[in-house]
PDB file of N, CA, C, O and CB in Angstrom:
ATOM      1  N   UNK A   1      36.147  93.774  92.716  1.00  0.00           N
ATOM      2  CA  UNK A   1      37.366  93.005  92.785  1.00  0.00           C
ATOM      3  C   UNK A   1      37.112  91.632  93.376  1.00  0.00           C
ATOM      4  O   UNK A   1      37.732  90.651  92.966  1.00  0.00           O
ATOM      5  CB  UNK A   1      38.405  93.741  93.594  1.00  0.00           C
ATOM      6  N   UNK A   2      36.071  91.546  94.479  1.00  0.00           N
ATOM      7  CA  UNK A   2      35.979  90.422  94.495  1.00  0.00           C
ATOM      8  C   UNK A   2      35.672  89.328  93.850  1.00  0.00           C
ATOM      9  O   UNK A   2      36.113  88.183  93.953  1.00  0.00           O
ATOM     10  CB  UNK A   2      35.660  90.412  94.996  1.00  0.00           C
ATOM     11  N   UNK A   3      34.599  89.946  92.943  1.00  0.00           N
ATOM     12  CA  UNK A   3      34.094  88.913  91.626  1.00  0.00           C
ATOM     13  C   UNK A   3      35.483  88.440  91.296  1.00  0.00           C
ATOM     14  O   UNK A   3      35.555  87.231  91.511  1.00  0.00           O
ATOM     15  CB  UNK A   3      33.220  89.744  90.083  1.00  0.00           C
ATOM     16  N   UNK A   4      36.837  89.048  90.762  1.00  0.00           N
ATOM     17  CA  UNK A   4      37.955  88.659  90.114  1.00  0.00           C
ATOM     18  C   UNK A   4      38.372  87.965  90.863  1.00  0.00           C
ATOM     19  O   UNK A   4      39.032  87.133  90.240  1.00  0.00           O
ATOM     20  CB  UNK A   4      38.796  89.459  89.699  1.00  0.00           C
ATOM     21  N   UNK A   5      38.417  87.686  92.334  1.00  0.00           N
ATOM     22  CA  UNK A   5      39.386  86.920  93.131  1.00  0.00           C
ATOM     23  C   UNK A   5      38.482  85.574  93.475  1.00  0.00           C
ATOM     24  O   UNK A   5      38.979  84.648  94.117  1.00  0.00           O
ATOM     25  CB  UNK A   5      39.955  87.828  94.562  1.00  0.00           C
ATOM     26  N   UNK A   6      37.329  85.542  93.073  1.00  0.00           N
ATOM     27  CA  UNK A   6      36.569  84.310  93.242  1.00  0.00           C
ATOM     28  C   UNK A   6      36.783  83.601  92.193  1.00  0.00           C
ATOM     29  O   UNK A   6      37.158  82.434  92.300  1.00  0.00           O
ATOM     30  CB  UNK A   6      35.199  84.437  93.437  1.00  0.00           C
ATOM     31  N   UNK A   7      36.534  84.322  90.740  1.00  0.00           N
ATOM     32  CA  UNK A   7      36.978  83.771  89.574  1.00  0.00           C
ATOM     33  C   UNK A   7      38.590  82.974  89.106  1.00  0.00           C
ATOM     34  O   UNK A   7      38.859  82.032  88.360  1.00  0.00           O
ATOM     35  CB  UNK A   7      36.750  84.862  88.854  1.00  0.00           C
ATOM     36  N   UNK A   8      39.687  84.188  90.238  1.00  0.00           N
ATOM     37  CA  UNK A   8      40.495  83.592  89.995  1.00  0.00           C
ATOM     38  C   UNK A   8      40.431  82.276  90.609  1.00  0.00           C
ATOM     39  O   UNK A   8      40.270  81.321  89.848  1.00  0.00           O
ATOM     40  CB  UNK A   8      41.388  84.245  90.168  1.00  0.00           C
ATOM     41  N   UNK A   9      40.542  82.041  92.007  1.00  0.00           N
ATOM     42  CA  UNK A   9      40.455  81.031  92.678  1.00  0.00           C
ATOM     43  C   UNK A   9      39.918  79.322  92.301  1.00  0.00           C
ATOM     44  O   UNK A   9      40.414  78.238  92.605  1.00  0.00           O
ATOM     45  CB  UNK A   9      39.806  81.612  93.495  1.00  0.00           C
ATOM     46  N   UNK A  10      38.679  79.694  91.503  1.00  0.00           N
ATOM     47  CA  UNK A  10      38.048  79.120  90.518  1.00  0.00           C
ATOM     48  C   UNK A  10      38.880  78.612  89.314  1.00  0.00           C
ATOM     49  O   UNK A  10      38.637  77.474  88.911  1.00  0.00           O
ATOM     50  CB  UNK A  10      37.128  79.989  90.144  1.00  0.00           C
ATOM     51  N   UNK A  11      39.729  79.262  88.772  1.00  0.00           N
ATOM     52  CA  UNK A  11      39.924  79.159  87.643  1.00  0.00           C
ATOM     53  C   UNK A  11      40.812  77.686  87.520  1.00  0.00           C
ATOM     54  O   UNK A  11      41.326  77.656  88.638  1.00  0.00           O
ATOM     55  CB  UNK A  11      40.516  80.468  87.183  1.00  0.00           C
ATOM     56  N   UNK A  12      41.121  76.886  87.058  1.00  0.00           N
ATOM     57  CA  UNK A  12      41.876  75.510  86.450  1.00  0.00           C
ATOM     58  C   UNK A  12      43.394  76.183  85.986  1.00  0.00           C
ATOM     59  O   UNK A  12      43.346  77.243  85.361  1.00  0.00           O
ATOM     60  CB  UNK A  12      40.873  74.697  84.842  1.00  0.00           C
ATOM     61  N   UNK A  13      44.356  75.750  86.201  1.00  0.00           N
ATOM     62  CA  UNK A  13      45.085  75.700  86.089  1.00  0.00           C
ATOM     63  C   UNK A  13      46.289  76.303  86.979  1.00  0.00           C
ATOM     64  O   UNK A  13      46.179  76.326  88.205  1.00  0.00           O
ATOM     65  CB  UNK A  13      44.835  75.802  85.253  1.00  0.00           C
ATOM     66  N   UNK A  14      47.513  76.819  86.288  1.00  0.00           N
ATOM     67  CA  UNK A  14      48.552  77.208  87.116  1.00  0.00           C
ATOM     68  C   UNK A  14      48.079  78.912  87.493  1.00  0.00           C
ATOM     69  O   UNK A  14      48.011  79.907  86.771  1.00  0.00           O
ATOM     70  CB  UNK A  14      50.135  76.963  86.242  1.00  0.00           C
ATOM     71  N   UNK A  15      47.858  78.741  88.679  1.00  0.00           N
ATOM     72  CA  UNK A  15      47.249  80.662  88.915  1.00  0.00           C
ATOM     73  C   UNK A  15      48.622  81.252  89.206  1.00  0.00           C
ATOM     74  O   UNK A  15      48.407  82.459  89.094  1.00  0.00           O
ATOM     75  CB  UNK A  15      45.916  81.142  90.639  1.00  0.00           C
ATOM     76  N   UNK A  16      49.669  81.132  89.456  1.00  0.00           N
ATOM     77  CA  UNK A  16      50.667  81.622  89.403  1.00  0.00           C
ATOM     78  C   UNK A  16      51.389  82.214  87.989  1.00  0.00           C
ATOM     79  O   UNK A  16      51.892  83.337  88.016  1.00  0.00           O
ATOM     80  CB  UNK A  16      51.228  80.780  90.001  1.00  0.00           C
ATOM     81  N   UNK A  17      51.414  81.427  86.798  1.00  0.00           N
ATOM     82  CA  UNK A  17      51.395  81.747  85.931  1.00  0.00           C
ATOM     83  C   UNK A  17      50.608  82.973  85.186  1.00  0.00           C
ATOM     84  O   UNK A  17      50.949  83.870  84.415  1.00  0.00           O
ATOM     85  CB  UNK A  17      51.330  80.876  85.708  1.00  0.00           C
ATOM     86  N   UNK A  18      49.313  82.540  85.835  1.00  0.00           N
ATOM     87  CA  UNK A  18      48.261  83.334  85.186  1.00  0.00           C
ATOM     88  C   UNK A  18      48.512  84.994  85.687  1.00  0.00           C
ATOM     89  O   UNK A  18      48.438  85.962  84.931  1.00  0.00           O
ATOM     90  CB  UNK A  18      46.669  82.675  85.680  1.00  0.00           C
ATOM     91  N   UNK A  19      48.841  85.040  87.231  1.00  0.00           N
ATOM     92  CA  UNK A  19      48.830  86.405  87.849  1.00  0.00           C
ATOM     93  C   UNK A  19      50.405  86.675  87.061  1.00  0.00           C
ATOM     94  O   UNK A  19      50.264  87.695  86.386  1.00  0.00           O
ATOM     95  CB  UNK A  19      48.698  86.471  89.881  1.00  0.00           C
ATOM     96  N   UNK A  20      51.531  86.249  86.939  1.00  0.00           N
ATOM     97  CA  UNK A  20      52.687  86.347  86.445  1.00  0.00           C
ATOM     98  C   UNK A  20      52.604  87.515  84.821  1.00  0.00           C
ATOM     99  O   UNK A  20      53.172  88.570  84.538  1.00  0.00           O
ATOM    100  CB  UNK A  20      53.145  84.653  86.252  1.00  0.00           C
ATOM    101  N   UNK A  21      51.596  86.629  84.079  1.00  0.00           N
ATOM    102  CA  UNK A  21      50.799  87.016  83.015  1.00  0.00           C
ATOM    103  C   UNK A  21      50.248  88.118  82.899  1.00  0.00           C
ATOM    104  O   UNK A  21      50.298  88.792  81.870  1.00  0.00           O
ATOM    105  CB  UNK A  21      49.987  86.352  82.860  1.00  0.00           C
ATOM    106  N   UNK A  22      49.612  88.461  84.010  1.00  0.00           N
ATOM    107  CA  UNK A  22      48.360  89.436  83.829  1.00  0.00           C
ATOM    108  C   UNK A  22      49.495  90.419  84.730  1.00  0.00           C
ATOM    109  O   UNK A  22      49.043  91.559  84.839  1.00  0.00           O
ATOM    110  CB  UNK A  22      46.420  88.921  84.601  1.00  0.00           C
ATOM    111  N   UNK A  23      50.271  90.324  85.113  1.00  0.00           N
ATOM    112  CA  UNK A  23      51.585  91.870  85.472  1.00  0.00           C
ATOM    113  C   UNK A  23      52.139  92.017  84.614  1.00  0.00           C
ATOM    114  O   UNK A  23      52.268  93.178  84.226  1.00  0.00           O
ATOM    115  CB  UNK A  23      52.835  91.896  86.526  1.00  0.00           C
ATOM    116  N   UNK A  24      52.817  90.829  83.791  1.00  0.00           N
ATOM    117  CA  UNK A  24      53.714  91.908  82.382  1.00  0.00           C
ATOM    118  C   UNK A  24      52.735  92.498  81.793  1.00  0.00           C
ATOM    119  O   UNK A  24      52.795  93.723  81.897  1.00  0.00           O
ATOM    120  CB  UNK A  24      54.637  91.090  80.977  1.00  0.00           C
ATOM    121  N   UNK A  25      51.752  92.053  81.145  1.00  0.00           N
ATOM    122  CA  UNK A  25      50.366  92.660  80.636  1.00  0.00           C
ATOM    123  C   UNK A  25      50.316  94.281  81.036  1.00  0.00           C
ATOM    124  O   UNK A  25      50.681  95.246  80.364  1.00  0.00           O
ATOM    125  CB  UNK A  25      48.983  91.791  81.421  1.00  0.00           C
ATOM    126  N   UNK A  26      49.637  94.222  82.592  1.00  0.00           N
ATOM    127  CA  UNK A  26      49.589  95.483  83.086  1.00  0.00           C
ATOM    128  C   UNK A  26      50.612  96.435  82.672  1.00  0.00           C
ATOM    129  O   UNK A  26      50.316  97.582  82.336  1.00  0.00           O
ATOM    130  CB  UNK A  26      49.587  95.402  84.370  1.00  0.00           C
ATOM    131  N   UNK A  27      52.201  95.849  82.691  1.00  0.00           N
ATOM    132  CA  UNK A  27      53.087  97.067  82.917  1.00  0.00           C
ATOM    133  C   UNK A  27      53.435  97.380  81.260  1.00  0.00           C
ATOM    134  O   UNK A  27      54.332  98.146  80.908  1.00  0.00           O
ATOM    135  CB  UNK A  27      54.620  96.687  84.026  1.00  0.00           C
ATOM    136  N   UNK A  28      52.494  96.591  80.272  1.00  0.00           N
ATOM    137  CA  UNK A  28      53.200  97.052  78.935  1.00  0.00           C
ATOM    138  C   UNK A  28      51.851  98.094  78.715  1.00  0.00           C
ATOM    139  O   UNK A  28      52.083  99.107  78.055  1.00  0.00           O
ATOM    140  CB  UNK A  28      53.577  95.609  77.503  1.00  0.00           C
ATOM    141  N   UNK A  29      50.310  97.880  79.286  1.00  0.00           N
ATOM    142  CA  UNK A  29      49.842  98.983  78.670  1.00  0.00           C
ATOM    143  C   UNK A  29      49.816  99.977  79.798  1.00  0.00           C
ATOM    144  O   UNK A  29      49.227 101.022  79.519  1.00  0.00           O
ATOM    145  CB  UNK A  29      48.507  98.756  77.964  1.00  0.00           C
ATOM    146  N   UNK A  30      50.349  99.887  81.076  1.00  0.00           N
ATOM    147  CA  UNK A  30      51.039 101.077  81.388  1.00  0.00           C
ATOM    148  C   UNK A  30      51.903 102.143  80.954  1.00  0.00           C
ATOM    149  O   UNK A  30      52.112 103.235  81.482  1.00  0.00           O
ATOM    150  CB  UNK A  30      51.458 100.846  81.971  1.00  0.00           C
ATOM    151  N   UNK A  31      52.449 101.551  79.720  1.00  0.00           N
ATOM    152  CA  UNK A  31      53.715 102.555  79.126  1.00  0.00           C
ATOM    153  C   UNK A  31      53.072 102.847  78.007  1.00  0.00           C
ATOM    154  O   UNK A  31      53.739 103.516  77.218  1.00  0.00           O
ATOM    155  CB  UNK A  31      55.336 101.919  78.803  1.00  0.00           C
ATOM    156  N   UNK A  32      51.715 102.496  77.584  1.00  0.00           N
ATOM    157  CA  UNK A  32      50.750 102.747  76.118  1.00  0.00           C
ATOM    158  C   UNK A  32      49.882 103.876  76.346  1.00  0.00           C
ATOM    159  O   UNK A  32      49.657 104.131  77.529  1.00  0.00           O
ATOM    160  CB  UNK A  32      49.671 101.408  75.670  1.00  0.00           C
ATOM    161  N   UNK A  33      49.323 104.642  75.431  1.00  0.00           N
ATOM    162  CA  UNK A  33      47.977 105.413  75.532  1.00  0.00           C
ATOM    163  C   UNK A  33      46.908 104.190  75.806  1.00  0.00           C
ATOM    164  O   UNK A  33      45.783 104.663  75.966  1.00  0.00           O
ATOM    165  CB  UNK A  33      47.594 106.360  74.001  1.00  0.00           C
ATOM    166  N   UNK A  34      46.926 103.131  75.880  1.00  0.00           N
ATOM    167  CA  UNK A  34      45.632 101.955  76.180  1.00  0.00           C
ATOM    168  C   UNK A  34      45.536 102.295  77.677  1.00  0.00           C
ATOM    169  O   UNK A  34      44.353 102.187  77.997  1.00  0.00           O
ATOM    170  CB  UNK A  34      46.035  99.992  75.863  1.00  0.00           C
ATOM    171  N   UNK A  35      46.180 102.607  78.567  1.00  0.00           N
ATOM    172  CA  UNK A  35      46.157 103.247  79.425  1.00  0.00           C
ATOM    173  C   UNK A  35      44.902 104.026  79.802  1.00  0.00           C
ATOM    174  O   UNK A  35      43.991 103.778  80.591  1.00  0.00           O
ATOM    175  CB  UNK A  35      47.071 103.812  79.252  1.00  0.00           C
ATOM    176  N   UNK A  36      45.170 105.140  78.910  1.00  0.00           N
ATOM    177  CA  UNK A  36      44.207 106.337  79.330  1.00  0.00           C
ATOM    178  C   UNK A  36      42.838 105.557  78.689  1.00  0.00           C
ATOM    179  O   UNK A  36      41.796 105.717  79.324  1.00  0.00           O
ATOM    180  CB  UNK A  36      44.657 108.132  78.523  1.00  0.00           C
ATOM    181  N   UNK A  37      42.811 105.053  77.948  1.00  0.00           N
ATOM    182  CA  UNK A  37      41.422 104.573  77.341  1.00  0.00           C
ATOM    183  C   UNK A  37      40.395 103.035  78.356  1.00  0.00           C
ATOM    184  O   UNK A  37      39.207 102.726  78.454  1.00  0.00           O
ATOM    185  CB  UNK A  37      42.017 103.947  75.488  1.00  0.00           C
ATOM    186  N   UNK A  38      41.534 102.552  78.833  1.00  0.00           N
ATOM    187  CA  UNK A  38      40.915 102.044  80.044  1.00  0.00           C
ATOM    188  C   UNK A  38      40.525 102.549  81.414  1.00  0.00           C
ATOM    189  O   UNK A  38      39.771 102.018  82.229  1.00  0.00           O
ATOM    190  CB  UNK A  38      41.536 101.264  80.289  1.00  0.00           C
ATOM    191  N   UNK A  39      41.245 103.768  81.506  1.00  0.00           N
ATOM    192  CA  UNK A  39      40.914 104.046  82.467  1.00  0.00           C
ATOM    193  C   UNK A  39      39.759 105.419  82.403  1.00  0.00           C
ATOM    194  O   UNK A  39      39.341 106.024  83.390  1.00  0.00           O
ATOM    195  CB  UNK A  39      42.129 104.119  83.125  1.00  0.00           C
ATOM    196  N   UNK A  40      39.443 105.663  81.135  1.00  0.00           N
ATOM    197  CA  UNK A  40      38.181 106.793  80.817  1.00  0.00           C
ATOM    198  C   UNK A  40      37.020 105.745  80.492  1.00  0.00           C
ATOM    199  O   UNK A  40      35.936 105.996  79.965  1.00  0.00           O
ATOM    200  CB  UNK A  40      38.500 108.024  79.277  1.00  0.00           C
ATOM    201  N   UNK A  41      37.389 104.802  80.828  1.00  0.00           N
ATOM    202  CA  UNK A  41      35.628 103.957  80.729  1.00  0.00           C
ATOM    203  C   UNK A  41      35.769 103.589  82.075  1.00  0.00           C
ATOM    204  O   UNK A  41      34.970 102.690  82.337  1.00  0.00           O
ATOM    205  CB  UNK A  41      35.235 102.303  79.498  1.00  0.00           C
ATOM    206  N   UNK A  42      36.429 103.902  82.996  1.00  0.00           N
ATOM    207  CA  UNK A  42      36.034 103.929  84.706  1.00  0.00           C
ATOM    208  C   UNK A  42      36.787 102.566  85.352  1.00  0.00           C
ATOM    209  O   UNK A  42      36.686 102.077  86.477  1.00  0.00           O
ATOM    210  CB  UNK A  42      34.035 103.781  85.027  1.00  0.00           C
ATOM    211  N   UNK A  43      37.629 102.128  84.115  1.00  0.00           N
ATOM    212  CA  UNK A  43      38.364 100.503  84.870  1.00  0.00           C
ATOM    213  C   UNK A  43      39.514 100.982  85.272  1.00  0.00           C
ATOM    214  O   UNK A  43      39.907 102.111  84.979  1.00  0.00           O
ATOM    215  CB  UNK A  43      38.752  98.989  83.787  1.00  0.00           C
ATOM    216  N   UNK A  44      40.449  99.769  86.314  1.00  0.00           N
ATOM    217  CA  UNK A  44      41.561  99.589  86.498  1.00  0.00           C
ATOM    218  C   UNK A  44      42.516  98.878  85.642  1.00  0.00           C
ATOM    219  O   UNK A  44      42.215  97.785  85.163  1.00  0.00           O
ATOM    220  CB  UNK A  44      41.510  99.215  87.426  1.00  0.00           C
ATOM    221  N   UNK A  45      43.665  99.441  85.417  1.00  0.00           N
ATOM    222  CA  UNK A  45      44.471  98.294  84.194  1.00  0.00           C
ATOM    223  C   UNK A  45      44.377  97.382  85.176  1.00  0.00           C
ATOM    224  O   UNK A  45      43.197  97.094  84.976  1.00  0.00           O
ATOM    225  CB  UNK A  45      46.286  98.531  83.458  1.00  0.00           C
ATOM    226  N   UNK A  46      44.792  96.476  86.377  1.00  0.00           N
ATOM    227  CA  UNK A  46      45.134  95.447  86.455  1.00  0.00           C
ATOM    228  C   UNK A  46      43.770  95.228  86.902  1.00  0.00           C
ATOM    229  O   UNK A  46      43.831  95.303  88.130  1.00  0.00           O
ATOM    230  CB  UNK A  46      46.325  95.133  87.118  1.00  0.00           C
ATOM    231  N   UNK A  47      43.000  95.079  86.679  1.00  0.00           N
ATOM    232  CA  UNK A  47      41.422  94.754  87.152  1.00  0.00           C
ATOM    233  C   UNK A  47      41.194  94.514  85.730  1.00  0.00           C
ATOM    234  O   UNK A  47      40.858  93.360  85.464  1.00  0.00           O
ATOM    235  CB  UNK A  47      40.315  96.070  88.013  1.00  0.00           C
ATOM    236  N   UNK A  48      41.299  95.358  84.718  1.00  0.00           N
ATOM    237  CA  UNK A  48      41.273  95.057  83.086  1.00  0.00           C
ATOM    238  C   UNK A  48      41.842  93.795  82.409  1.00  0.00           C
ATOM    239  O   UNK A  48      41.466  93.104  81.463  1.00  0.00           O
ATOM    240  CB  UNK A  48      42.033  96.120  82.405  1.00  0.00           C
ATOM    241  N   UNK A  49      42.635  93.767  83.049  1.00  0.00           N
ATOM    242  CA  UNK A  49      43.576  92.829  82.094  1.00  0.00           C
ATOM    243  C   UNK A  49      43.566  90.953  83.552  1.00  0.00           C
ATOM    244  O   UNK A  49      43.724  89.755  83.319  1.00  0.00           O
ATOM    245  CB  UNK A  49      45.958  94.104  81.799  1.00  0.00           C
ATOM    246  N   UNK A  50      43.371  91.521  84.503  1.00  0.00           N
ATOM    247  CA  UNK A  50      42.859  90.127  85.194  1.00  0.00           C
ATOM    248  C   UNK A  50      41.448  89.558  84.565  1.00  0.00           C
ATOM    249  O   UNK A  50      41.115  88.376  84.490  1.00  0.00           O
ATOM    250  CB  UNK A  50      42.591  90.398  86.903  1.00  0.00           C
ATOM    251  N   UNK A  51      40.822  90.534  84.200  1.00  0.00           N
ATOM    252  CA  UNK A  51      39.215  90.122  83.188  1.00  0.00           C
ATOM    253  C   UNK A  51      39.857  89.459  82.085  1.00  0.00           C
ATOM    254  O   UNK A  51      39.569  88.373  81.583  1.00  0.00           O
ATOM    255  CB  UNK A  51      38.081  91.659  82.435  1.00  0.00           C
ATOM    256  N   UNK A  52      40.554  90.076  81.853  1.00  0.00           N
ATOM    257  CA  UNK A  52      40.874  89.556  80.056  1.00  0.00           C
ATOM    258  C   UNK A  52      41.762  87.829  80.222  1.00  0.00           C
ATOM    259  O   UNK A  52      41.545  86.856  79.499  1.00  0.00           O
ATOM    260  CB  UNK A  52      42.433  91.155  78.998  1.00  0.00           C
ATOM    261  N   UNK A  53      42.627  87.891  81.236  1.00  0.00           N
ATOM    262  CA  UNK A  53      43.310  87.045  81.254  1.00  0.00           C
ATOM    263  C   UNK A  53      41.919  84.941  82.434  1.00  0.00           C
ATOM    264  O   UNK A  53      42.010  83.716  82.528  1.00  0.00           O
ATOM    265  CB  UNK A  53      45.010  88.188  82.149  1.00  0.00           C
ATOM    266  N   UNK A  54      41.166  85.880  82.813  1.00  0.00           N
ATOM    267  CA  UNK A  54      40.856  84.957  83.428  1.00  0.00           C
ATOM    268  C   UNK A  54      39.156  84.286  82.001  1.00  0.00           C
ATOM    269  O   UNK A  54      38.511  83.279  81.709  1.00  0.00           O
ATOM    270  CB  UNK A  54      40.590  85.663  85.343  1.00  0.00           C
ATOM    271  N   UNK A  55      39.246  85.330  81.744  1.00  0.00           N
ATOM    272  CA  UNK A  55      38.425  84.857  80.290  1.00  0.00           C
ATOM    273  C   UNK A  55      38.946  84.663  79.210  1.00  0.00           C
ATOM    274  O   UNK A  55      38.294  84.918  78.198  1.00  0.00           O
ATOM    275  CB  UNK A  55      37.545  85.652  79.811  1.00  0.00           C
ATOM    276  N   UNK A  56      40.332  84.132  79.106  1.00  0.00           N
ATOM    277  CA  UNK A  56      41.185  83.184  78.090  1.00  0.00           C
ATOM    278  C   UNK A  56      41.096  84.413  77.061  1.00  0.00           C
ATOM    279  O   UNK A  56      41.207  83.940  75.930  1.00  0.00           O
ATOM    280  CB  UNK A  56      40.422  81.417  77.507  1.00  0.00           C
ATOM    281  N   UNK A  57      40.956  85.643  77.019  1.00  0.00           N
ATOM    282  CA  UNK A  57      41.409  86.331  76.410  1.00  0.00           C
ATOM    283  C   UNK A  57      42.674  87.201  75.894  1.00  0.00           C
ATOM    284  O   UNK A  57      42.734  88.086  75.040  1.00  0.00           O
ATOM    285  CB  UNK A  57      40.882  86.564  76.621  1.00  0.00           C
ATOM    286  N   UNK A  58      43.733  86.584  76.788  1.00  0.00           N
ATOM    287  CA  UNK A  58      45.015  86.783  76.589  1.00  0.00           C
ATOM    288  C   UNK A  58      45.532  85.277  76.491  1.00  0.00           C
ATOM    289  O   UNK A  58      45.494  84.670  77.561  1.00  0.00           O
ATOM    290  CB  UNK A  58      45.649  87.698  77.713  1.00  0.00           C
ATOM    291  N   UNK A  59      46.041  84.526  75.309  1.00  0.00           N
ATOM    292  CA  UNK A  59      46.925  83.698  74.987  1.00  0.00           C
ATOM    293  C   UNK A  59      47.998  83.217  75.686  1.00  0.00           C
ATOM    294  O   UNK A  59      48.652  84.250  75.827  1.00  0.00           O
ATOM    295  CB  UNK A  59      47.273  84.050  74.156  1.00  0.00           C
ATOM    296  N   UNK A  60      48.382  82.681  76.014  1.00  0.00           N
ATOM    297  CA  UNK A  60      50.200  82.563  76.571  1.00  0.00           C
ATOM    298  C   UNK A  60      50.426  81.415  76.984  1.00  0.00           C
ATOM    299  O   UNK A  60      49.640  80.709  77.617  1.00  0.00           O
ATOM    300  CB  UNK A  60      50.767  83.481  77.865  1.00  0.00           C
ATOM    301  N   UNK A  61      51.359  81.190  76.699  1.00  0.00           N
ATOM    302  CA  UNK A  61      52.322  79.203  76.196  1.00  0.00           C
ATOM    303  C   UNK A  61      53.622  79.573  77.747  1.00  0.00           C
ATOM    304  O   UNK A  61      54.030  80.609  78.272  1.00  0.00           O
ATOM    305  CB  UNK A  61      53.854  79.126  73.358  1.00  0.00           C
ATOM    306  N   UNK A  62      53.835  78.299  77.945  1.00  0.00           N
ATOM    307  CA  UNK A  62      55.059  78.118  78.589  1.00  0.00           C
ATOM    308  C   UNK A  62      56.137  77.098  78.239  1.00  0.00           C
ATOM    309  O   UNK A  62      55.705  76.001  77.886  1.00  0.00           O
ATOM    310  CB  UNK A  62      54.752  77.914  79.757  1.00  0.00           C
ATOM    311  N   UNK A  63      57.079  77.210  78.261  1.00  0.00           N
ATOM    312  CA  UNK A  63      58.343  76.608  77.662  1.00  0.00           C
ATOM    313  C   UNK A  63      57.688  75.629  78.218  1.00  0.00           C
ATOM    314  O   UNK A  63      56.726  75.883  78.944  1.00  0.00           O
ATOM    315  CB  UNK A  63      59.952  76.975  77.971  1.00  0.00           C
ATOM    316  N   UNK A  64      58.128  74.217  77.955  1.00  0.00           N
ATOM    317  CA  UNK A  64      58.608  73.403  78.405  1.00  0.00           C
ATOM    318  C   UNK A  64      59.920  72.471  79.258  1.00  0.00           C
ATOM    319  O   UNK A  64      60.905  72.058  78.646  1.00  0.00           O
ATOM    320  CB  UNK A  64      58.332  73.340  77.838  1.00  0.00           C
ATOM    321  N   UNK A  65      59.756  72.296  80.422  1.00  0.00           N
ATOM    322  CA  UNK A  65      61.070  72.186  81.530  1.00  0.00           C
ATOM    323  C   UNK A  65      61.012  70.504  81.407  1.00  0.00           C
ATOM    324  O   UNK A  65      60.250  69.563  81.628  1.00  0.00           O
ATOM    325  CB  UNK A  65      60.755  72.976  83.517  1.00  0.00           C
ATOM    326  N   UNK A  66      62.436  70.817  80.868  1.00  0.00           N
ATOM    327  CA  UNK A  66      62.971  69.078  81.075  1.00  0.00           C
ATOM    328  C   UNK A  66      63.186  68.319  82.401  1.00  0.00           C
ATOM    329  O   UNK A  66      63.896  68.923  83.204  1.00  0.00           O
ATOM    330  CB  UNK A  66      64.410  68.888  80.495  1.00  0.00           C
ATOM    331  N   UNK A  67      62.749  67.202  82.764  1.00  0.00           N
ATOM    332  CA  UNK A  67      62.994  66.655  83.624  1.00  0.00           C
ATOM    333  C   UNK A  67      63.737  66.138  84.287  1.00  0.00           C
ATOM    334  O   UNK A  67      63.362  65.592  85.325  1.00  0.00           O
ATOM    335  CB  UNK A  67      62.684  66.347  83.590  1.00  0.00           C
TER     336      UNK A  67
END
């Protein structure tokens, strides 16, 4: 976990967003069988999906806020 929290720290941009991101994430394949399949190769979903999200492997846009 620490590797992930150095990486995050590291990472460019809005990390608030990003952790925001990587919880809806978690709680939709919480309610999936992706679930059990991450967690029979020995990972954590939110340890899974903070990998995925801090290696631009999850997509995600934000509205734009008028000024």
């Amino acid at each position: 976990m620490s590797v992930l929290l150095d990486k995050l720290i590291d990472k460019e941009g809005n990390i608030y967003e990003m952790t925001c991101v990587a919880i809806k994430e978690a709680n939709v394949i919480q309610a999936t069988d992706l679930k059990d399949e991450i967690e029979k190769n020995g990972e954590k979903v939110v340890t899974h999906v903070l990998d995925q999200v801090l290696n631009d492997e999850i997509k995600y846009t934000t509205p734009d806020v008028e000024k």
